[in-house]
C-alpha positions in Angstrom: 17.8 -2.2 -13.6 20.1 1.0 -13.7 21.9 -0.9 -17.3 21.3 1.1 -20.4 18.3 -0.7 -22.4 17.0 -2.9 -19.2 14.0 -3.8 -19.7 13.1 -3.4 -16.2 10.5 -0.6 -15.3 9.9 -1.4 -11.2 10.3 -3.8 -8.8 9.2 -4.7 -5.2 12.2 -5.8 -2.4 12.1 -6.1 1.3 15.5 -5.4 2.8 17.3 -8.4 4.4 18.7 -6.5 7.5 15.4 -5.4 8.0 13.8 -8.8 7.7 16.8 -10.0 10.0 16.2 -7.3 12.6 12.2 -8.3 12.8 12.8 -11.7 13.4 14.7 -10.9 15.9 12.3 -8.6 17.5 9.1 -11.0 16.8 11.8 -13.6 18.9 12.0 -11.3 21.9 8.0 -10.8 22.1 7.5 -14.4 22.0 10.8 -14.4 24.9 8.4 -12.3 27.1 4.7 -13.7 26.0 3.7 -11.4 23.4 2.2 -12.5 20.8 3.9 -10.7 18.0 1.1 -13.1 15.8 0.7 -16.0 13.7 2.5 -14.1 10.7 5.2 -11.1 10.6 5.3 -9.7 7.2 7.7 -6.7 6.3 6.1 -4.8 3.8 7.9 -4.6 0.6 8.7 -1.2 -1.3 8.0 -0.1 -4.8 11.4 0.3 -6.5 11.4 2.0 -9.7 13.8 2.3 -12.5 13.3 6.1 -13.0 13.2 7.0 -9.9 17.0 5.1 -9.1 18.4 6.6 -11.8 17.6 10.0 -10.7 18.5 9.6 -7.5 21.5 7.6 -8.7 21.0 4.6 -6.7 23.5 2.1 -7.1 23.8 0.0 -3.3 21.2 -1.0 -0.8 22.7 1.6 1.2 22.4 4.1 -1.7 18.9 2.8 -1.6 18.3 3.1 1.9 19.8 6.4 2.1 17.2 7.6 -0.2 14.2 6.0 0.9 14.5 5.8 4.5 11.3 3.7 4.5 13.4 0.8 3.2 15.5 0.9 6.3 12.9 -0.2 9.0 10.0 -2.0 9.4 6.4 -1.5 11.7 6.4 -5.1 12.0 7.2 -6.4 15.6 7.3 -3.5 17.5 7.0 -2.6 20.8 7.5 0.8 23.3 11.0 -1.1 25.1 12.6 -2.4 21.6 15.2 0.0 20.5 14.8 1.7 17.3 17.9 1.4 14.8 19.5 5.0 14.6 19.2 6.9 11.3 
């Protein structure tokens, strides 16, 4: 995406350390009957050419430094699960 000439304008990505760490939460719900539900989806983010050039993203962490939104999830939640840190 960040080559000169790429054809790429956007793309959409879930990060895997985020999908990792909701599994695991989803796992713990189920450990103490709740019903995190039938699916658990982590919402993928829009991920544009422009905008990573700009902000000169070339890593995930790059990316997630950038777009904090891409470093956590909604998804499997609850009031006793820690929250990563910042």
């Amino acid at each position: 995406m960040r080559e000169p000439g790429s054809p790429w304008v956007a793309s959409a990505a879930t990060n895997a350390a985020v999908v990792g760490e909701v599994a695991v939460h989803a796992l713990a719900l189920e450990i103490v009957a709740v019903n995190p539900g039938a699916k658990v989806a982590v919402a993928p983010h829009l991920i544009t050419r422009a905008e990573r050039l700009h902000d000169n993203v070339k890593t995930i962490q790059d990316l997630g430094a950038k777009d904090p939104g891409f470093r956590r999830s909604d998804a499997a939640q609850a009031p006793w699960i820690p929250q990563p840190s910042s």
